[in-house]
C-alpha positions in Angstrom: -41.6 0.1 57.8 -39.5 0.3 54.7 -37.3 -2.9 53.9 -33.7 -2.1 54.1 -32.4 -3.4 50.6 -28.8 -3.7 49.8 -28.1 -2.4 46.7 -27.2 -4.3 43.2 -23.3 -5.9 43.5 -22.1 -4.3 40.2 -20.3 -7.3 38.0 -16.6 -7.5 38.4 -15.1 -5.2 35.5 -13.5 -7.2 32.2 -9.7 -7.0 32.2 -8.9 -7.0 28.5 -6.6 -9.5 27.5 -3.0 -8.3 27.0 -2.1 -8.2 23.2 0.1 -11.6 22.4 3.9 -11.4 22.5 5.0 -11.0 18.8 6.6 -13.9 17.0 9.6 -14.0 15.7 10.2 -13.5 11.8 11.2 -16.8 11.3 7.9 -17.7 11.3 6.8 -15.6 8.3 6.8 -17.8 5.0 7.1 -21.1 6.6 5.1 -23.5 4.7 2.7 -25.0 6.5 -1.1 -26.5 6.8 -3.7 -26.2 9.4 -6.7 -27.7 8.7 -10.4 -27.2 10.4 -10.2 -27.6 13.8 -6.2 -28.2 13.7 -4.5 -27.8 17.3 -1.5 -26.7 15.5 0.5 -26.3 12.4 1.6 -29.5 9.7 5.0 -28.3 8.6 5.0 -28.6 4.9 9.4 -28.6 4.6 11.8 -29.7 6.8 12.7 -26.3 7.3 9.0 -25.3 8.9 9.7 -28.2 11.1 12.6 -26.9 12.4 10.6 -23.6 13.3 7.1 -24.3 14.4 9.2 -27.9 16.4 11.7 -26.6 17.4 13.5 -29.7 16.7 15.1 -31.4 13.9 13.4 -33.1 11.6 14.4 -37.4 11.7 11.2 -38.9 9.7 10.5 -37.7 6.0 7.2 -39.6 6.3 6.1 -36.5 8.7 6.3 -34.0 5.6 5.1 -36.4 3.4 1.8 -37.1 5.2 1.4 -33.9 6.0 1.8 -32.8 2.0 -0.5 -35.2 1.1 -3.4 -33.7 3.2 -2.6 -30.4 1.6 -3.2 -32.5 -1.6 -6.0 -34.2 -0.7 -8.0 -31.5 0.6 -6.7 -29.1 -2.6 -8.5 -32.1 -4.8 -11.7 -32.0 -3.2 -12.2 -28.2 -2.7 -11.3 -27.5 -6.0 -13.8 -29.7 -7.9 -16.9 -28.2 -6.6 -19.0 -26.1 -9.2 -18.4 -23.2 -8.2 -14.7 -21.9 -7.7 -13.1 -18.9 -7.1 -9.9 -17.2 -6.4 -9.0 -13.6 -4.6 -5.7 -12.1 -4.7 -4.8 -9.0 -2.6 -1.5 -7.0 -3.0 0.6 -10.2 -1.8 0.7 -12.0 -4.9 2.5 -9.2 -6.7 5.0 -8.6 -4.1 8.5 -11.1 -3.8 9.5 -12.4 -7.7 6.7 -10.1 -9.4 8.4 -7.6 -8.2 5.2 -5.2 -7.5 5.6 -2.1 -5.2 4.6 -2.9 -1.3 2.7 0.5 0.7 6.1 1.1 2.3 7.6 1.4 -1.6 4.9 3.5 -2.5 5.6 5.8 0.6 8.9 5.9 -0.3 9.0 7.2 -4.1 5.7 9.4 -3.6 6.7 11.4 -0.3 10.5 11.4 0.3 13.9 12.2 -1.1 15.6 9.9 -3.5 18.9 10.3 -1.5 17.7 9.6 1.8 13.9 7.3 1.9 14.1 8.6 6.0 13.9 12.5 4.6 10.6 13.9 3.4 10.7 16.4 0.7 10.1 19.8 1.5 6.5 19.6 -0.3 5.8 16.2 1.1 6.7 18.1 4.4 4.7 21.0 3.8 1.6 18.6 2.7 1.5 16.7 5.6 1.5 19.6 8.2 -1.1 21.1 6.1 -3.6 18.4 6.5 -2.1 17.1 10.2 -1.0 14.0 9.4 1.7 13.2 11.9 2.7 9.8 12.0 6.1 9.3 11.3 7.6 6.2 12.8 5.3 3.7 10.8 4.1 6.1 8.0 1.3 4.8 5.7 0.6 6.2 2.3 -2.6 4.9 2.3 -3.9 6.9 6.0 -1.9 9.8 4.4 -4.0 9.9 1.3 -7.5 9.6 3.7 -6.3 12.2 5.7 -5.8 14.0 2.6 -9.1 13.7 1.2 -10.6 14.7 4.4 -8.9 18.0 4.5 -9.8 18.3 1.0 -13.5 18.1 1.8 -13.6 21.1 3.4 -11.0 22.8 2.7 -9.5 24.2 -1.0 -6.1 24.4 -0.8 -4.6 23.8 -4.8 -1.1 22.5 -3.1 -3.1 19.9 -1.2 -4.9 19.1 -4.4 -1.7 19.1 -6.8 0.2 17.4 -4.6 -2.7 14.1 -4.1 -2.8 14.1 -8.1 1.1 14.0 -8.5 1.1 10.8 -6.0 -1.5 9.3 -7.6 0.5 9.9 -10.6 3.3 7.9 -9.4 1.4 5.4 -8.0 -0.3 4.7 -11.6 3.2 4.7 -13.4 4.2 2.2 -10.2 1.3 -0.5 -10.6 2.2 -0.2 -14.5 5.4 -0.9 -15.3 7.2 -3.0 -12.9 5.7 -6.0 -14.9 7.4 -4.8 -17.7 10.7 -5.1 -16.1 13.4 -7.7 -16.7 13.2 -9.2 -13.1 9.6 -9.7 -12.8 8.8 -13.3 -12.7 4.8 -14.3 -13.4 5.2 -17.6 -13.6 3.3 -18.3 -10.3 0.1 -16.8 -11.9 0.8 -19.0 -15.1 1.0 -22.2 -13.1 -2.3 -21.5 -11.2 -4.2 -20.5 -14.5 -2.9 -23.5 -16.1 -3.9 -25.6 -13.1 -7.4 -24.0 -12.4 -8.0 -23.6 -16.4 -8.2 -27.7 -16.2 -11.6 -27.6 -14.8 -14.4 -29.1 -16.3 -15.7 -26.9 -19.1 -18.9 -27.9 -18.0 -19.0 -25.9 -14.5 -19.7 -22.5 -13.8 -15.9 -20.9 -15.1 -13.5 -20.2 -12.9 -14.0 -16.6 -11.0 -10.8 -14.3 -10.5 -11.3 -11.9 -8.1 -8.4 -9.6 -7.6 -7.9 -6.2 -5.7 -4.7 -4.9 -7.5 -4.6 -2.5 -10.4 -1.4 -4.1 -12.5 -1.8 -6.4 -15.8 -0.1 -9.8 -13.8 -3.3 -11.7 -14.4 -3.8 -10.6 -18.3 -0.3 -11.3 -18.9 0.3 -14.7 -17.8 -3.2 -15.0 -19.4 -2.1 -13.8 -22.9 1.5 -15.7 -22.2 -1.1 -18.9 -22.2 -3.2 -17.8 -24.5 -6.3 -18.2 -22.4 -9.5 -15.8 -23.2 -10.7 -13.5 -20.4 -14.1 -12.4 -19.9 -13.3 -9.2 -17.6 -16.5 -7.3 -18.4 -15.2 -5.5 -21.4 -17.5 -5.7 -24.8 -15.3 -7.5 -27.9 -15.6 -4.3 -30.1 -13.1 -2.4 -31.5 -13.2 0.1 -28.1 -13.5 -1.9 -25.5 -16.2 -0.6 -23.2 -17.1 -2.0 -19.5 -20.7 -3.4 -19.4 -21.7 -5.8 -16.6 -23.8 -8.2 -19.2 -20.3 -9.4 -20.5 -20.3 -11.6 -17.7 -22.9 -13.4 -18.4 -21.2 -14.3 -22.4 -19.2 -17.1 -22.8 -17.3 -19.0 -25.6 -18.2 -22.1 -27.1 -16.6 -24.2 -30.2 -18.9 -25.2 -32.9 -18.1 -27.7 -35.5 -20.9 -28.6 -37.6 -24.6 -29.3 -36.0 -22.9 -29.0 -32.7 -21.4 -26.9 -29.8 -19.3 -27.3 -26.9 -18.1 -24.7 -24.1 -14.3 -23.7 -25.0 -11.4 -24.8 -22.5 -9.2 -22.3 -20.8 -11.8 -19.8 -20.6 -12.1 -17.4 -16.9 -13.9 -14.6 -15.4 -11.3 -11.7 -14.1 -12.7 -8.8 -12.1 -10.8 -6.4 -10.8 -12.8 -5.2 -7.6 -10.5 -2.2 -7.3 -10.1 -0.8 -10.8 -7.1 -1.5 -13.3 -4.1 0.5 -15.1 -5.5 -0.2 -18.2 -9.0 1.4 -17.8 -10.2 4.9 -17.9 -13.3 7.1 -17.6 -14.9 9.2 -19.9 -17.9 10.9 -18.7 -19.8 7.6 -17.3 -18.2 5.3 -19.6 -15.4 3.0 -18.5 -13.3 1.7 -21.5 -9.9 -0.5 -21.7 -7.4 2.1 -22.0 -3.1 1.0 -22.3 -2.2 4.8 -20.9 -4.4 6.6 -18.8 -3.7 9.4 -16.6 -3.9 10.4 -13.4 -7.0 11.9 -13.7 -9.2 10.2 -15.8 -7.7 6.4 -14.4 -10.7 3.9 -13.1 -9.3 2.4 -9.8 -9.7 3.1 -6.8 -6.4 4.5 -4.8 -5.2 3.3 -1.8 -7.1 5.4 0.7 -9.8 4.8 4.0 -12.5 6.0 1.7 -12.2 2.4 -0.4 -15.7 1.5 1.0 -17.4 4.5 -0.3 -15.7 4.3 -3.8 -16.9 0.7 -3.8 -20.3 1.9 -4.6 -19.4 3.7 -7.7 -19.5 1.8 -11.0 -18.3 -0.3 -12.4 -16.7 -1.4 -8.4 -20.6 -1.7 -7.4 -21.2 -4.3 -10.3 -18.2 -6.0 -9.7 -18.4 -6.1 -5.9 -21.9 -7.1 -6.6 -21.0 -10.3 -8.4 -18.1 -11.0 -5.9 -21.2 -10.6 -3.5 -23.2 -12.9 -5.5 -20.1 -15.4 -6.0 -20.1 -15.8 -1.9 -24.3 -16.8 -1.2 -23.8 -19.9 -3.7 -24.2 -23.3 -2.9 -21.3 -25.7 -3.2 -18.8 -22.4 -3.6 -15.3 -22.8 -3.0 -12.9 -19.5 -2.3 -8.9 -19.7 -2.4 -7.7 -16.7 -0.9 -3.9 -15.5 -1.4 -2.0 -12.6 -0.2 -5.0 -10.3 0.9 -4.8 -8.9 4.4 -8.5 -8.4 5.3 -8.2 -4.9 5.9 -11.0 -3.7 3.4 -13.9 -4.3 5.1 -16.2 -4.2 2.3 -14.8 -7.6 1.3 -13.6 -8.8 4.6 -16.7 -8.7 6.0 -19.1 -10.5 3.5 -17.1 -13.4 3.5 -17.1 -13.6 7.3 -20.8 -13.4 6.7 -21.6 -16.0 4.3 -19.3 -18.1 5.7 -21.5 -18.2 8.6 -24.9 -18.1 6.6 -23.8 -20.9 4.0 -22.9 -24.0 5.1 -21.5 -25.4 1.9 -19.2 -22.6 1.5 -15.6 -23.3 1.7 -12.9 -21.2 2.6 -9.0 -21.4 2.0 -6.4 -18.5 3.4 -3.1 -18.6 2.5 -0.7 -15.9 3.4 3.1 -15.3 4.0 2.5 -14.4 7.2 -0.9 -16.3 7.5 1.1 -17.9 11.1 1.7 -14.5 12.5 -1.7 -13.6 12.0 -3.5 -15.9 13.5 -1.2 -15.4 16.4 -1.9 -11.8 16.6 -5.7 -12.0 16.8 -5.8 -8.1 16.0 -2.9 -6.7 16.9 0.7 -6.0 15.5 -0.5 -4.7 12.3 -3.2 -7.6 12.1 -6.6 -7.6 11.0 -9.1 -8.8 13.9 -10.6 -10.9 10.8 -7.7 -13.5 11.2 -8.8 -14.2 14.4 -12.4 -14.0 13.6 -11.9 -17.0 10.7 -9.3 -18.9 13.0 -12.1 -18.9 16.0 -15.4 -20.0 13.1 -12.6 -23.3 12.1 -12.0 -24.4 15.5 -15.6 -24.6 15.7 -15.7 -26.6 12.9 -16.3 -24.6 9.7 -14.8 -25.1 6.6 -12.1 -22.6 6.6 -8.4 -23.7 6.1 -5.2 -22.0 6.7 -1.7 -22.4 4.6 1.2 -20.3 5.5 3.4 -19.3 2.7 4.0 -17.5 -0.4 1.6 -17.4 -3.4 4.1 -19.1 -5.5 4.0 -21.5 -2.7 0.3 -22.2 -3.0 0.2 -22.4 -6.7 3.2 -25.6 -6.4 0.8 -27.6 -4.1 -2.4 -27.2 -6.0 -2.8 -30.2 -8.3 -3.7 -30.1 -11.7 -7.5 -30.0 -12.0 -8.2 -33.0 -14.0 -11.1 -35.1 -13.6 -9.5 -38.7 -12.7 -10.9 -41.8 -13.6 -11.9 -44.2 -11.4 -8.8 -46.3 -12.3 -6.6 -43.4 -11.6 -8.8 -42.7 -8.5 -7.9 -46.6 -7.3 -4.7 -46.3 -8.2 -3.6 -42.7 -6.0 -5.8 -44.4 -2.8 -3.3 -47.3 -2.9 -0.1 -45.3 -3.2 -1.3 -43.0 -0.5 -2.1 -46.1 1.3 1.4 -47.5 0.4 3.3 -44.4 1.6 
């Protein structure tokens, strides 16, 4: 006789979580600290403790303390062999005066008069290759969805159209550092800081994902040397083995490593490089067409693997998997995940890795987990430090960051003693 079996009770079915209520824009650009494993946020002003409080602040010894951490912990990180820095689009937005995606939208795709109003070929364009959105309009989808139609499709107005935006994109990223109200000085006062490393270590890495000139310049201003991957001829001409040259000062029977010396590569392209055939050389006016960079589109990951992106990435890659490694990350939103994710990875894979994210709206993000415009990766870095991993968060602007990192000088053990007993006496 057959046994009567009940069948399987299915699991109850998840309920995803509802997305978190938005925060208010107060919180965006508040200074603030949280450190590994950090229940909350160590306001940094007396303003920020007003916000993230929501009281009045009565005890400067609160900001103080909390400033020193920030100190503290910038003194350690940053005298570890190996140290590098990432800037994203965020460090060339507020006093650099550098043009944000909404900017861009506005001067490639709508009227002058009226930034609401697209022009009639803009119009035309985006009908053409079905790209709808109009309430939060991205000139970055736009230009993916461009390229896709493009791939199977040849329509010349499509085509002119992509290369005129591209145009004005170029002439953007170029020439808003030349203008009277752009203000560098935040990248001068981290290269003077980070230049104060010991010549012995590995040099300082720059790793940066815009296009403009902001690093060179404050660079030149400072009259720092920049190993960027370019040969020292006459023309300039990209060769990854430039990376591995460096500058020393020889007086007599001896040598010594040269001060003020760092590594900048520009993961993305720059305005001042162009391709000729399969040759990449330093050019001060390329065009539209024959520009090295890759343009703000969905197919970044693919265009990654082109040279010279794949030998830079490469060496970003490379930066990442050594040991005693430190990364200060400022104004990049984690939405290219052919960067976001290998840090995410060898965060997880090497333990002597250390990670700092600072961001104007680093608070927001790790409130959104995902959502409100957020990339999932916030969440993903906020969950590995509450677990304990070395990954701290500062909320503010990049000129923000570079006033709290100290000057990278190796102390001696008298001025070691003597900072221990005024923090002590604080």
């Amino acid at each position: 006789m057959p046994l009567d079996i009940p069948p399987p009770i299915a699991p109850p079915a998840q309920v995803p979580s509802p997305p978190p209520v938005p925060l208010s824009s107060q919180h965006q650009g508040q200074q603030a600290y949280l450190p590994p494993g950090g229940a909350e946020w160590l306001p940094l002003t007396a303003d920020s403790y007003a916000v993230l409080k929501g009281a009045e602040l009565d005890d400067d010894q609160v900001i103080r303390s909390n400033r020193n951490a920030l100190s503290d912990m910038f003194s350690s990180a940053l005298q570890v062999p190996n140290l590098g820095f990432l800037a994203g689009s965020g460090t060339s937005l507020g006093s650099p005066g550098g043009p944000s995606m909404w900017k861009l939208w506005v001067d490639t795709m709508c009227e002058p008069e009226s930034p609401a109003a697209l022009t009639q070929l803009a119009t035309q364009v985006t009908a053409s290759v079905r790209y709808t959105e109009r309430t939060n309009p991205n000139i970055e989808h736009f230009l993916s969805q461009c390229d896709a139609y493009l791939a199977f499709n040849e329509d010349e107005v499509v085509r002119s159209f992509v290369a005129q935006v591209k145009g004005k994109i170029l002439h953007a990223c170029s020439t808003f550092i030349t203008q009277p109200t752009s203000d560098i000085s935040a990248y001068r006062e981290l290269l003077q800081k980070l230049a104060r490393r010991r010549v012995r270590d590995p040099r300082l890495k720059v790793f940066t994902t815009n296009y403009d000139m902001c690093f060179e310049t404050a660079a030149s201003e400072l009259g720092m040397v920049i190993i960027d991957g370019f040969s020292y001829t006459r023309r300039r001409r990209f060769d990854g083995k430039h990376f591995t040259y460096d500058i020393v000062r020889r007086e007599s029977d001896s040598h010594e490593f040269a001060e003020g010396i760092f590594q900048l590569l520009k993961l993305h392209g720059s305005v001042s490089w162009s391709r000729e055939n399969h040759e990449v050389y330093e050019d001060s006016q390329p065009t539209p067409e024959n520009a090295c960079l890759i343009y703000p589109a969905k197919g970044k990951y693919q265009q990654a693997f082109l040279q010279p992106h794949l030998e830079l990435l490469s060496r970003f890659l490379e930066f990442l998997r050594q040991p005693n490694s430190c990364l200060v990350v400022s104004g990049f939103g984690f939405n290219d995940d052919h960067l976001s994710e290998p840090i995410y990875s060898a965060l997880q894979s090497n333990p002597s890795l250390k990670l700092i994210l600072c961001d104007f709206q680093c608070i927001n993000h790790l409130h959104n987990r995902g959502f409100h415009g957020s990339s999932s990766y916030w969440g993903k870095f906020h969950d590995l430090a509450k677990r304990g991993f070395d990954v701290h968060f500062v909320s503010g602007s990049f000129s923000d960051l570079a006033s709290h990192i100290p000057h990278l000088r190796t102390a001696s053990p008298a001025e070691q003693l003597a900072n221990a007993v005024k923090r002590i006496g604080r």
